[in-house]
N, C-alpha and C positions, 0 to 999 in steps of 0.2 A: 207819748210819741207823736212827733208832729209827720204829716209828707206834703212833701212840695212835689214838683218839678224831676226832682234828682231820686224821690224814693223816698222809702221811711230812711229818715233816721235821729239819731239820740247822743244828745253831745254830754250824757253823764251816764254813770255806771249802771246797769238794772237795779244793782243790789242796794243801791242809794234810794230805792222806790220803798223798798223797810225799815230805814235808820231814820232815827232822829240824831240832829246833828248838836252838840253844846256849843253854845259859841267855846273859842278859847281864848285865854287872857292875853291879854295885848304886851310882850314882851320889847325890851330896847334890843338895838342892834349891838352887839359888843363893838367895842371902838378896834382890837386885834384880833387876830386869829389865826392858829397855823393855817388852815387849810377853810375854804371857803365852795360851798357844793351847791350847783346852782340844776336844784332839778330832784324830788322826794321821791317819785320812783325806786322801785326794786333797787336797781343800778347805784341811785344818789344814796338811800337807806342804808344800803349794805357798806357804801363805803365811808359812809359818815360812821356804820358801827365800827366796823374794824381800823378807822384811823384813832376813834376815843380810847378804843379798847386799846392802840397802841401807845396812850398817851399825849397825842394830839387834843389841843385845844379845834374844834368843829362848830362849824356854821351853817346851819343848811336849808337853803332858800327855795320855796317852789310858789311857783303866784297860783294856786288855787284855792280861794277858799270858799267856808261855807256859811 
């Protein structure tokens, strides 16, 4: 945890302070897709499952990695 100025704080999860992370393999972008979900939160997760799950082709983009 670092503090400045503004106060502690922590721009990644606590729970992240226990994981070791794999990298993951480096996938291509599909060239189509029904539906394209910019954002892997709760929100984006959920609706990337129940668009596959309705037979939607799904693409789902979050810039965090690790």
């Amino acid at each position: 945890m670092t503090a400045d100025s503004a106060g502690p704080f922590k721009s990644t999860p606590y729970w992240w302070e226990d994981c070791t992370f794999s990298p993951l393999p480096v996938r291509r972008v599909a060239s189509k897709c029904d539906v394209a979900i910019v954002g892997g939160g709760y929100a984006g997760l959920s609706a990337a499952i129940e668009l596959a799950r309705a037979g939607r082709s799904v693409q789902l983009f979050d810039r965090q990695s690790l």
